[in-house]
N, C-alpha and C positions, 0 to 999 in steps of 0.2 A: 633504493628498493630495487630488486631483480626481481622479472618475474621470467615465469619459465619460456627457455628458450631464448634468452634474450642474453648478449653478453654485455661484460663492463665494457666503456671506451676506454682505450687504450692513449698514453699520451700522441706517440704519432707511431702509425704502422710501419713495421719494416721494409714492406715493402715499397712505401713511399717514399723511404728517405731518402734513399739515392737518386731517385727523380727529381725531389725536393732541391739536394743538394749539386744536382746537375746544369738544373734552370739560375741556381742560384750562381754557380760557377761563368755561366754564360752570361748575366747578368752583371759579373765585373770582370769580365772578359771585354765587352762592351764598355764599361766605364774606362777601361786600361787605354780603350783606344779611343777615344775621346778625350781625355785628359793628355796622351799623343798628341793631339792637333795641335793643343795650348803650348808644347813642348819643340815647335817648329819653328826653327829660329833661319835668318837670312846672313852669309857672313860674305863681306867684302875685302880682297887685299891683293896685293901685286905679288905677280908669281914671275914677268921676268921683263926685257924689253928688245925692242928690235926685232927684225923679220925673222928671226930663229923662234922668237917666242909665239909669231903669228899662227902655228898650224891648225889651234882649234876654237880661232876666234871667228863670233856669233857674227859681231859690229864692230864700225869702228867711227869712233867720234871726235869732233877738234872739239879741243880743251876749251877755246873761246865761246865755242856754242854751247855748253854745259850751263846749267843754272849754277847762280854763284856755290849753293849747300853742295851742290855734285863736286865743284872746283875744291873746294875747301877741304871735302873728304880725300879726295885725288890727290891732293898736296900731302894730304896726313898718310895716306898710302904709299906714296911714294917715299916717304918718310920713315917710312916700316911699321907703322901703325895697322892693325887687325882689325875690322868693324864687324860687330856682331848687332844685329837686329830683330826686334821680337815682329816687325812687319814687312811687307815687299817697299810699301812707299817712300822711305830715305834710302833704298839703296838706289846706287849709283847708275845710270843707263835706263832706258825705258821698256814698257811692258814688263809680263811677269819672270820672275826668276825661274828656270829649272833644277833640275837636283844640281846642276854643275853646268855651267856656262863660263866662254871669255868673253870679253870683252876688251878692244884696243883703244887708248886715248892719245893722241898725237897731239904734243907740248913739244914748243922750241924743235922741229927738228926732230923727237924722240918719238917711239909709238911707244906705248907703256902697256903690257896687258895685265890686265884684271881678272881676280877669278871672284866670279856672283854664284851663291849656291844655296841650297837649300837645304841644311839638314834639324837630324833631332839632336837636341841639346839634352842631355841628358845627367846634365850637372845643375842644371835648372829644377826648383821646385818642383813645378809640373812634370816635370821628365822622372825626375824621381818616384813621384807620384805614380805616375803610368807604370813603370816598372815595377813598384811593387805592387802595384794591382793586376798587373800581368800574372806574377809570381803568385798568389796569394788565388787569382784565379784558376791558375793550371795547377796548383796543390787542391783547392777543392774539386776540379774534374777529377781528377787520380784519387781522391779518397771516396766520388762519387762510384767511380768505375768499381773500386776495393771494395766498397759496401756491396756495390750489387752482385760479384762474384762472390762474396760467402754466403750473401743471401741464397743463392739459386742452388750451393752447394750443400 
């Protein structure tokens, strides 16, 4: 029943929608980089050795004093083995990793440098994830932005 002066509801006003769909864009904008975190992975491996290789090393450690898991990776590194890690705690050296640190380890004689880093893995589940949340997010800002300029026009 209408009565007078009174209009029907509408399902949602136009001019809401773009706000709607703006808060909503920022809202897996926000999940994109959040599901980012889960997508940060820790990679370990030898990039060279001897005092040539020393110029951008953090530390440097003897092999003997390493915990035996550090020693065993070290072996498989210098082996040509790649360590990728979903935490900081087995990688090799102490304290936290940065984006990209060296690290030197002196065996027999050798200094061996290590490179410890931090990146997004984005071959990973969760990386994937984030990326298409990303994408999926800055397509709803750009339809949010579209809606609102035909509305005003």
């Amino acid at each position: 029943m209408n009565l007078p002066g009174s209009r029907r509801a509408t399902s949602f006003p136009s001019v809401r929608r773009p706000v709607a769909i703006f808060f909503l864009s920022v809202f897996v904008l926000l999940a994109a980089f959040v599901a980012g975190i889960g997508a940060l992975h820790y990679e370990f491996f030898l990039t060279g050795t001897g005092v040539d290789a020393m110029r951008n090393v953090v530390e440097v450690y003897e092999y003997a004093a390493l915990p035996a898991a550090d020693r065993a990776t070290v072996d498989a590194a210098i082996a040509g083995e790649r360590f990728v890690y979903t935490s900081v705690e087995p990688v090799p050296g102490y304290g936290g990793v940065g984006l990209s640190e060296q690290i030197g380890v002196v065996k027999d004689d050798t200094t061996y440098v290590f490179e410890r880093r931090l990146f997004f893995d984005a071959t990973a589940p969760v990386g994937l994830l984030s990326i298409g949340l990303g994408v999926a997010g800055l397509a709803l800002f750009a339809s949010a932005l579209r809606l609102d300029m035909t509305a005003r026009h």
